[in-house]
N, C-alpha and C positions, 0 to 999 in steps of 0.2 A: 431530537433530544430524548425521546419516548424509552433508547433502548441504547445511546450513546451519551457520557458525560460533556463530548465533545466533540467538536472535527470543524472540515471546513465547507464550506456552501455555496451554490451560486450565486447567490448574491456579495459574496465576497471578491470575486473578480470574474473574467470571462478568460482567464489566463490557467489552465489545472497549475502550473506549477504554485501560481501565488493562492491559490486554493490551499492547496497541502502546507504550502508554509503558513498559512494560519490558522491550520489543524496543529500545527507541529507546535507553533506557540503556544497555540490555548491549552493542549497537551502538557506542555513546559510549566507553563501560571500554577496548573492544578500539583504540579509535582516539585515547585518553586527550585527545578535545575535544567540545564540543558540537555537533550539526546543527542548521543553522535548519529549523525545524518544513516551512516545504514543499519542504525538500530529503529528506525521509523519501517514499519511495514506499510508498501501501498501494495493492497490487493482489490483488484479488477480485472471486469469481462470485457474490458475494449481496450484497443491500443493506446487510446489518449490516458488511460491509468496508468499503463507500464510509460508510456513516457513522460507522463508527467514525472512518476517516483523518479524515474532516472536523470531527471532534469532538476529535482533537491535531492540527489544522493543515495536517495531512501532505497531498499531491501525492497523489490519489485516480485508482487506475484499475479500471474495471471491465472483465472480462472476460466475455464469455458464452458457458463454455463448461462453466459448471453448471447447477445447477436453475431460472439466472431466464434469463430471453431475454433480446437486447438489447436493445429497446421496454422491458421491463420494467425493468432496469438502468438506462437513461437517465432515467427517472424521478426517479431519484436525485440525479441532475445531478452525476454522478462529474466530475472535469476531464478524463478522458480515458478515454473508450468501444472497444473492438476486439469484435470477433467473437471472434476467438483472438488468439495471439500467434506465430504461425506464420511470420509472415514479421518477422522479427528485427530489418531495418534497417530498415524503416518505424518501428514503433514506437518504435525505438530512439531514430529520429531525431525524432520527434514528442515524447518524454518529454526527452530531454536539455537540449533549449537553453532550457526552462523550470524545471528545478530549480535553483537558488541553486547557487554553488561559495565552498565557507569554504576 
């Protein structure tokens, strides 16, 4: 909570998809509406991120700048693949004008 108002936790389930959906709620409480499911960004360095996102809907980005490479992350067929996230407005600009706005 150091550096996020919110998300979801291990101790929340051993299942990612029911993780993300109670990221997604607690998300929802703070903003007292619902988000269309591919306006939730899940971004991650391992497969179980991209499939989790893809298993609530959510707007899947894979980064490799963990334990999988990006050959191996695309695999996955995340909607949106980087090396890193290092340069800000590329991606930025790449994620934005495809998330839904409620």
């Amino acid at each position: 909570m150091r550096f996020f108002k919110f998300g979801g936790y291990s101790n929340d389930s051993e299942d990612r998809p029911e993780v993300l959906r109670k990221a997604v709620a607690r998300g929802e409480a703070i903003i007292h509406q619902k988000v269309p499911a591919r306006g939730v960004i899940v971004v991650g360095d391992n497969f179980r991120d991209i499939l989790g996102g893809q298993a609530i809907g959510a707007t899947s980005v894979g980064v490799a700048t963990g334990p999988m490479n990006y050959e191996s992350l695309a695999g996955y067929k995340p909607d949106f693949l980087f090396h890193d996230l290092s340069h800000t407005d590329d991606v930025l600009g790449k994620l934005l004008p495809h998330v839904p706005q409620h």
